[in-house]
Every structure is written in C-alpha cells, then in structure tokens.
Wavefront OBJ file of the C-alpha trace (Angstrom):
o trace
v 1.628 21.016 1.602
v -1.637 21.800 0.685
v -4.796 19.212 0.919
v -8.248 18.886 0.425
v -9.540 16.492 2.984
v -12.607 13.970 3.260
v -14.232 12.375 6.533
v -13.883 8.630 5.111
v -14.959 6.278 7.390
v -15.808 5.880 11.135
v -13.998 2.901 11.649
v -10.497 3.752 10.046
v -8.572 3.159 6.674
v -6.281 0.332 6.385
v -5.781 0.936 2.477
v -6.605 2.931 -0.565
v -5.505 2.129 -4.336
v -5.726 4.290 -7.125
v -8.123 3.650 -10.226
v -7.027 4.884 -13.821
v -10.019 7.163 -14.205
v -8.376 9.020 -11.271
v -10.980 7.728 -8.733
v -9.853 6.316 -5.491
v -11.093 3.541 -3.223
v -10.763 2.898 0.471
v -10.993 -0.171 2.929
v -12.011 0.378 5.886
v -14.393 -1.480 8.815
v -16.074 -4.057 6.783
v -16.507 -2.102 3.578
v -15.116 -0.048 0.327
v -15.978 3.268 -0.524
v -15.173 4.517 -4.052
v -14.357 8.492 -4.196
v -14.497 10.838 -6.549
v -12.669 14.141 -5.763
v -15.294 16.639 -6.919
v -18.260 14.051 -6.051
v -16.678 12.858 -2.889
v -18.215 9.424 -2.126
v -20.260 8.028 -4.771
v -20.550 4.025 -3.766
v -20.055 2.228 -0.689
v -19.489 -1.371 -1.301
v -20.369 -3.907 2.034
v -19.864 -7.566 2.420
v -16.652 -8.586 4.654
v -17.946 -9.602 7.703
v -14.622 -8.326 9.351
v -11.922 -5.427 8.447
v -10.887 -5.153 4.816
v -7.263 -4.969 5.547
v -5.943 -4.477 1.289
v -6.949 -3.843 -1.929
v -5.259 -4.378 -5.528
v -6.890 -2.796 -8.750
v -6.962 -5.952 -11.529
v -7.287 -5.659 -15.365
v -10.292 -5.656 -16.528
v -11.814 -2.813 -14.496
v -11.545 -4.983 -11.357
v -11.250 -4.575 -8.107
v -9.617 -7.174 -5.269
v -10.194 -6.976 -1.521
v -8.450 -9.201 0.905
v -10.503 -9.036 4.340
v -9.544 -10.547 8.338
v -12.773 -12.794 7.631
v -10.755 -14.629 5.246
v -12.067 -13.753 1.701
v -10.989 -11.645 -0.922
v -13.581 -10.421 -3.154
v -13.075 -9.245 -6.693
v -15.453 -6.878 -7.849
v -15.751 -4.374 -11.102
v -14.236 -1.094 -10.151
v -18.225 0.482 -10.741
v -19.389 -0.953 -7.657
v -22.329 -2.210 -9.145
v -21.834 -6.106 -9.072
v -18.921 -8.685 -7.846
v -17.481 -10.577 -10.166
v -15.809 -13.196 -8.173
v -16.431 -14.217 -4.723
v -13.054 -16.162 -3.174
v -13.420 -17.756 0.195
v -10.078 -19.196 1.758
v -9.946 -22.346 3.117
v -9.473 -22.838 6.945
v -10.635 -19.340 7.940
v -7.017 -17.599 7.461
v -7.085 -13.928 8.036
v -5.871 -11.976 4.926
v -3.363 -9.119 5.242
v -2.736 -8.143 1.553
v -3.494 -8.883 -2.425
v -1.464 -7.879 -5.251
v -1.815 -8.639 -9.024
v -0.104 -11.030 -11.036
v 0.121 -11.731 -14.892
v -2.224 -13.942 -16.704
v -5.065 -13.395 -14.583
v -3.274 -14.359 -11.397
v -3.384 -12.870 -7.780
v -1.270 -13.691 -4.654
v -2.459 -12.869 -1.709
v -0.956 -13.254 2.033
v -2.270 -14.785 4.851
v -1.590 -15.244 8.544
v -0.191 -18.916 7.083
v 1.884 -17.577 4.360
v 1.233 -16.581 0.276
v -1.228 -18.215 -2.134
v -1.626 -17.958 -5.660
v -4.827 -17.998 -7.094
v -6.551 -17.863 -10.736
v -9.405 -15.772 -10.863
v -9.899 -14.920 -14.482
v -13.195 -14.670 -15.696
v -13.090 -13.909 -19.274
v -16.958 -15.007 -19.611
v -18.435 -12.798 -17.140
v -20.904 -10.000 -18.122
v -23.213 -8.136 -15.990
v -26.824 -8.188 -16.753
v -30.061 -6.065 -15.852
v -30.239 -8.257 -12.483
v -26.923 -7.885 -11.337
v -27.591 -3.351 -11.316
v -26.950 -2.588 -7.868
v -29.901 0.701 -7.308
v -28.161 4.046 -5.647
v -29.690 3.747 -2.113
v -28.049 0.253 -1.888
v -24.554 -0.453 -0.042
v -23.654 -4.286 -0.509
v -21.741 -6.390 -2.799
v -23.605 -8.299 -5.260
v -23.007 -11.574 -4.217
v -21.673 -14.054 -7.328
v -20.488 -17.239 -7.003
v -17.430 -18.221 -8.963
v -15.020 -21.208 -9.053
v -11.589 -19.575 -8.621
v -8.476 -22.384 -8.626
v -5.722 -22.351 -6.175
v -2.694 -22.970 -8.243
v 0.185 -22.993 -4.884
v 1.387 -21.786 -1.903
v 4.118 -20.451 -0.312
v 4.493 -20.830 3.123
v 7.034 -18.993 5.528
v 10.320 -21.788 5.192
v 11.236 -21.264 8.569
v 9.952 -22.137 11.742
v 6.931 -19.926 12.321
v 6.921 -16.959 14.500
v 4.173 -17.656 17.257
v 1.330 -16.224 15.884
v 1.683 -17.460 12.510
v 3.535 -16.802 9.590
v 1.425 -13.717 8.619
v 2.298 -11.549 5.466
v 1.501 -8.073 5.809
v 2.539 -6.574 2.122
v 3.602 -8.179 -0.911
v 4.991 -6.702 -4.160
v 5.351 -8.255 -7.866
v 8.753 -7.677 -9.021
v 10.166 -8.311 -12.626
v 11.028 -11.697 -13.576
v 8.627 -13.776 -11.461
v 9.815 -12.453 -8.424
v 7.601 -11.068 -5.600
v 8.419 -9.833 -2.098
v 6.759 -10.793 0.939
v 7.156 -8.713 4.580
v 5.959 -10.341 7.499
v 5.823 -10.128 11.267
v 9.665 -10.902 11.482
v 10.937 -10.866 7.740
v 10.992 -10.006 4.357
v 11.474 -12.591 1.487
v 12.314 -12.329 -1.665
v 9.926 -15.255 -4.014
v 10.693 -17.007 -7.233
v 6.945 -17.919 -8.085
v 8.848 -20.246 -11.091
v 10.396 -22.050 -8.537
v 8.547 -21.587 -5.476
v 11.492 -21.126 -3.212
v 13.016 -18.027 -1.252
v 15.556 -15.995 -3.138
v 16.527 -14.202 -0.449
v 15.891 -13.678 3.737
v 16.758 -9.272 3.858
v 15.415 -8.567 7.088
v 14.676 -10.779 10.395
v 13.423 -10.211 13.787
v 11.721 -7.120 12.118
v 7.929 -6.255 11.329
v 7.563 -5.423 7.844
v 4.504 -3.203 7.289
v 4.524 -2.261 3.430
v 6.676 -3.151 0.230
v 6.336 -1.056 -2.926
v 8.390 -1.903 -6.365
v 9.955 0.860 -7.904
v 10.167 1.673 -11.927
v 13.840 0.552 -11.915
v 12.632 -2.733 -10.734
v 14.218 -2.585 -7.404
v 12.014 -2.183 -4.395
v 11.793 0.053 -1.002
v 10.354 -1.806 2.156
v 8.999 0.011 5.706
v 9.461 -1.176 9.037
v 7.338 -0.737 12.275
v 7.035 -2.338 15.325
v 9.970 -4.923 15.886
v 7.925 -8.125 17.677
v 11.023 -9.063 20.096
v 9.576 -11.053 22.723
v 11.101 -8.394 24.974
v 9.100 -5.433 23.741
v 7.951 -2.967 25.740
v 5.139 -0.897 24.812
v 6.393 2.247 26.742
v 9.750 1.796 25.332
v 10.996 4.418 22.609
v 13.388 2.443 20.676
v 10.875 0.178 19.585
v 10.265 1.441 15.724
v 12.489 0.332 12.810
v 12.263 4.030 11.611
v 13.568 3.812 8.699
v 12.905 2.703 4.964
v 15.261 0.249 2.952
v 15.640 0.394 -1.013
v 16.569 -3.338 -1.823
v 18.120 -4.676 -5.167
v 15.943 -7.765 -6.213
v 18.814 -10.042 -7.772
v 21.333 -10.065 -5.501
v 19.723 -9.063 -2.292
v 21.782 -5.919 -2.025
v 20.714 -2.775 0.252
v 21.053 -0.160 -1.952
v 19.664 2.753 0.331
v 18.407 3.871 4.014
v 16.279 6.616 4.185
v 15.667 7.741 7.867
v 13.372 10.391 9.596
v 10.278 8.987 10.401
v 9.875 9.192 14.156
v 7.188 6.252 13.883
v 6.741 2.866 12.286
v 6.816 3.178 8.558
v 3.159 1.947 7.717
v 2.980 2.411 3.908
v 5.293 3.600 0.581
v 4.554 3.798 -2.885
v 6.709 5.338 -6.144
v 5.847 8.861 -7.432
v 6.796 10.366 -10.925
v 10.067 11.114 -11.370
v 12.016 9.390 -9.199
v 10.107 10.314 -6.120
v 8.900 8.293 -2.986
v 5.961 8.888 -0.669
v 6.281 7.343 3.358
v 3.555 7.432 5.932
v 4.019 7.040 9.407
v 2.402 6.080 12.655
v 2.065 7.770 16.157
v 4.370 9.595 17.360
v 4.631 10.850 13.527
v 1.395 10.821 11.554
v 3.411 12.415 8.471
v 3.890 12.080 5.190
v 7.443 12.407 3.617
v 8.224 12.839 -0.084
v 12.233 11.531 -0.661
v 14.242 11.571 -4.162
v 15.976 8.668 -4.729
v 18.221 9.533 -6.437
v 20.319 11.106 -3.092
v 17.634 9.726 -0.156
v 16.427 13.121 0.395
v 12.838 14.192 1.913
v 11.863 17.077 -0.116
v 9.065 17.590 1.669
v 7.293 16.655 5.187
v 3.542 16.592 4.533
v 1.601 17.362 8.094
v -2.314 17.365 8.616
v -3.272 13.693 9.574
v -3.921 13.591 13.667
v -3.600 9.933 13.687
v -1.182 7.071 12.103
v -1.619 7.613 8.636
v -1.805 3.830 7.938
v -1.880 4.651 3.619
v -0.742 6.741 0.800
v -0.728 5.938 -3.085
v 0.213 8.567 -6.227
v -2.785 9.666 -8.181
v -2.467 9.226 -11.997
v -1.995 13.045 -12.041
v 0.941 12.620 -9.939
v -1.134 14.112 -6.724
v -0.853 12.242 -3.412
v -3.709 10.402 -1.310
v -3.315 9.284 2.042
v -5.957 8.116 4.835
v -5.758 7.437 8.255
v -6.794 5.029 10.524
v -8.300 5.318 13.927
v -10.914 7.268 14.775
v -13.114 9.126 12.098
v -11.043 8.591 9.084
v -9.804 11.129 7.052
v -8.762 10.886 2.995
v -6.802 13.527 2.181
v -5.184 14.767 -1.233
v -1.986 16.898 -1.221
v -1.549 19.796 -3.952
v 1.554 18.935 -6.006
v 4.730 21.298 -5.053
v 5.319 23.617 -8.338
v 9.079 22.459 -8.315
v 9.622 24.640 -11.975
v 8.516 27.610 -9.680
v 11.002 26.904 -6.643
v 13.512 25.807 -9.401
v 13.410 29.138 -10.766
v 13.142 31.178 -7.430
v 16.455 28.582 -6.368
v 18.156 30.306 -9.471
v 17.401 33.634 -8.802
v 18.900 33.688 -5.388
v 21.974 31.904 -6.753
v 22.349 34.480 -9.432
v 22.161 37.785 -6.578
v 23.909 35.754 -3.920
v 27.287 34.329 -2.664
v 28.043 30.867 -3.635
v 28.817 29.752 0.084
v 25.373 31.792 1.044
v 23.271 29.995 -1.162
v 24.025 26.428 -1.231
v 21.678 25.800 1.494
v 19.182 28.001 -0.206
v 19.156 25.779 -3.342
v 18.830 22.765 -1.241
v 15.367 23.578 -0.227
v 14.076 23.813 -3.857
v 15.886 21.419 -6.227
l 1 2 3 4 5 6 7 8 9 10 11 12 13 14 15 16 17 18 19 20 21 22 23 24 25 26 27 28 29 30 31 32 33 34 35 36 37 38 39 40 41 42 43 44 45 46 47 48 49 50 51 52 53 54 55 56 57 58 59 60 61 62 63 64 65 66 67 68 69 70 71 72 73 74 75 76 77 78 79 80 81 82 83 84 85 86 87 88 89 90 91 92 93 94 95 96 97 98 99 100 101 102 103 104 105 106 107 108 109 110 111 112 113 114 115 116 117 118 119 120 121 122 123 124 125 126 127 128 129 130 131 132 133 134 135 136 137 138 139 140 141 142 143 144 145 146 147 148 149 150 151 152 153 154 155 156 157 158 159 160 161 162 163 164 165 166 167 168 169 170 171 172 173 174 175 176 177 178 179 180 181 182 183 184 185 186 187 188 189 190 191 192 193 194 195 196 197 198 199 200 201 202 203 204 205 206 207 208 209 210 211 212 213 214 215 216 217 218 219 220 221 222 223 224 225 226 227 228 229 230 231 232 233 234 235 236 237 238 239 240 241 242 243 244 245 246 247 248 249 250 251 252 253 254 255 256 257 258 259 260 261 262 263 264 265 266 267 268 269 270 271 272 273 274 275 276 277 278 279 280 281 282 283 284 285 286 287 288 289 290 291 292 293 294 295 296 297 298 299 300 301 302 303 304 305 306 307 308 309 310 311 312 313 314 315 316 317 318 319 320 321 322 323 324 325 326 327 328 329 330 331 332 333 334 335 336 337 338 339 340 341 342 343 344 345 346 347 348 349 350 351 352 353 354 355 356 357 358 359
C-alpha cells in the first residue's frame, strides 16, 4: 500500500496512540513527540529518564505514558503542561498503561498490574504552566494519585519477574494481561484470574475488539532452551480469544516474525505488525481470518500500528532512525466493482480466485 513516511525518532518507537483530532503521538528514547500529518512534528515532550515503553490517550484530553524509569506521566494531549506526575514505588519498570472507567488506569509492571486513580477534576492550567515553542520538557506538576490494588502474576514468577507487556480493558470489568510466559484474563471486581490462555509463551500486544472479544500476538517464546540462531523460535501467529469462557475462537497465521502489536480497524478489520525477519504489516478480516493485504516499507521490526479516526493506518518502527509511516486506505468499492466486472466477462471456475483478491 501506499504511505507517507516521517523520520520519528533516533532512538526507536516502542508505541504510538491515536488522538481524536486525528493527531498522533509517539514514545520513543526518553520522550513523546506529537504529529500532525500536514505539520509533521509540532511538540516534543521530555521527562522519562529512561525509554517510554506505552502510551494510553485518557478523557479529558489526556495523555498517559508508562516509562522503564518507573513512572507514568499523565499529561494534556497539547503538550503544554503535565497534569499528573505518578512515580511507582520500588523502582518497577513499566511495560504498558491502558484506561479504565471512572478516572482509573492500570498499568503493568515487571511485578505485575496496578490500579491507580488519577482523576483530577480540579486541575486547570494557568499563564505559568504555558510551555514556550523552543522548549521540549514536561511541565513538571506534582499530584497525589491513590493506588487503589494490585494484581500480581498468581503463579510462581518466571525469573525475571512477572512483567506485563500489554494489557486490554474488556467489557464487564474484565482486562487482559500478556506477559513474558502468559496471558490472563482479570476480574478487577474480584481481583482474581478468570482464565490462564497461553503459557510458556511471550505475549507482546493484546487489543479488544468491538464484539468484545479480543486478539493477542505472540513473539519470542522465553524457554530456557532458546536459541537465538534457532528458527522456530516465534509464536507466529495471532489468537482471537472469547473473554467469558476462555474459548479460542480464531488463528490467524503468516507473520514470519514475532507478532509485536494489533489493533481493530473499521469494519471488521485487523492490523498486525511484525518483527525481523518480517517487518510487515498485515490487514486480516475477521470474519474468515484472511490478510487482505501485506503492507511492506518498514526496514526494521515494526514494533507499532494503531487505526487513525479516518480509518487510515500508522505504524512506527523501532531500531535505528525511526520511521512513522501512514498507509493510504485500499478503495475496496473500486476493487469490489473491478471483482464484478471480471465475474460478469469470465468463467465461474476462472474467476473465483480473481474475486478473492478484491472482496
């Protein structure tokens, strides 16, 4: 497909979220940068003293960011001030933030999830909190956040920790967690584990779906036997999960590398990125598990890709000089309507495969 591309950031992407004005924002090295597709970058936000690992937009025109330093900040989307500064306790590394109801976020650690409170209904900027253009750094502001619980792994811990690379919010109080060896299925209510899907796996990314099920990708498998020169090494595959009972509802297979992130598209779609020996983008329908579409143009593990409110795709990737690129939508009426044409002139046994490209 077609993309416009930007050089993002010398020291890699590790995430990007979507904003509702149809801006975008990156984490990368110790800082955000907030893009604009016709402006390209118009803020660069420092402050983590390590790499920003996630992000997670939050009502209220807010922004989270979950660093390896061990804070998450939460900042207005503008750039211009932070709203919340949240330092965790012990120096844990954090690995991803997602938003919750009532002013809630969890976020995931190398010791498990916690749940935190960081509403701040009373905040509002001021003259001295305006950040001027030819400055790059957070506004630093203080603010009492509450730690309402945690949620550590249940199980003996994998050496290393019990570190939670992705987390979802699913319907009904449910989130799921995938770690360095598992993926767990939460009732917050209850604070116990639904449901153990996947062991002895590394879980890279989670994304719910509209349905309220949810599709999980798989990378590197950390078997104390792993061989970095071995081949068979990547869980290549993504898994569509049902949330109540635990069910596998679907396999979708094709990446040739660890699965590093997945998010929905409009209707009915899916978009996977890969790492090395892939560094593609594929676009499946549900409905069957078919990719549609193989998007090529990253040179390196494309470690992120979200849906723009316009239904465009963004992706970034994450070694070397960064790149953040935007794919061009696929005019599916047009090939719809080319599909039929060819079915109307041809054979029915010639044009089966035909349609199969388009629809």
């Amino acid at each position: 497909g077609s993309h416009s591309t930007h050089v993002a950031n010398a020291d890699g992407i590790y995430s990007v979220v979507a904003l509702p004005g149809g801006r975008v924002v990156t984490a990368g090295g110790y800082e955000l940068k907030v893009w604009d597709r016709t402006e390209g970058c118009v803020a660069t936000l420092s402050g983590h003293e390590m790499d920003a690992n996630c992000l997670a937009a939050l009502p209220g025109n807010r922004l989270a960011s979950g660093s390896e330093d061990g804070t998450v900040k939460v900042a207005l989307d503008s750039g211009l001030c932070v709203q919340t500064l949240l330092d965790h306790w012990g120096g844990k590394r954090v690995f991803s933030v997602a938003a919750l109801p009532e002013g809630r976020i969890i976020v995931g650690t190398d010791d498990g999830l916690e749940v935190w409170d960081v509403s701040d209904d009373t905040y509002e900027p001021d003259s001295s909190d305006d950040v001027s253009d030819d400055e790059s750094a957070f506004r630093l502001r203080p603010f009492d956040p509450r730690l309402l619980y945690t949620l550590p792994d249940p199980r003996p811990p994998y050496p290393g920790g019990d570190q939670v690379n992705c987390v979802a919010v699913l319907p009904r109080g449910r989130v799921a967690a995938g770690g360095d060896e598992n993926l767990l299925v939460w009732d917050l209510a209850e604070r116990r584990v639904l449901h153990t899907l996947m062991e002895n796996v590394f879980v890279n990314c989670v994304a719910v779906l509209p349905n309220g099920c949810f599709v999980s990708g798989a990378g590197i498998q950390p078997n104390e036997n792993w061989d970095e020169d071995e081949e068979n090494h990547y869980a290549t595959h993504l898994k569509v999960w049902h949330p109540d009972d635990g069910r596998r509802l679907q396999s979708l297979d094709g990446h040739l590398g660890g699965v590093q992130s997945v998010a929905p598209l409009p209707d009915g779609r899916l978009v996977s990125a890969a790492s090395f020996p892939d560094n593609h983008l594929r676009v499946w329908d549900l409905a069957d598990g078919r990719c549609l579409q193989i998007l090529r143009g990253h040179a390196n593990c494309v470690s992120c890709a979200t849906a723009l409110p316009n239904g465009r795709i963004v992706s970034a990737d994450q070694y070397a000089t960064s790149t953040l690129k935007v794919w061009a939508e696929r005019d599916r009426e047009i090939e719809t309507q080319v599909a039929r044409e060819v079915a109307r002139q041809r054979a029915v046994d010639d044009v089966v495969p035909e349609i199969a490209k388009f629809i």
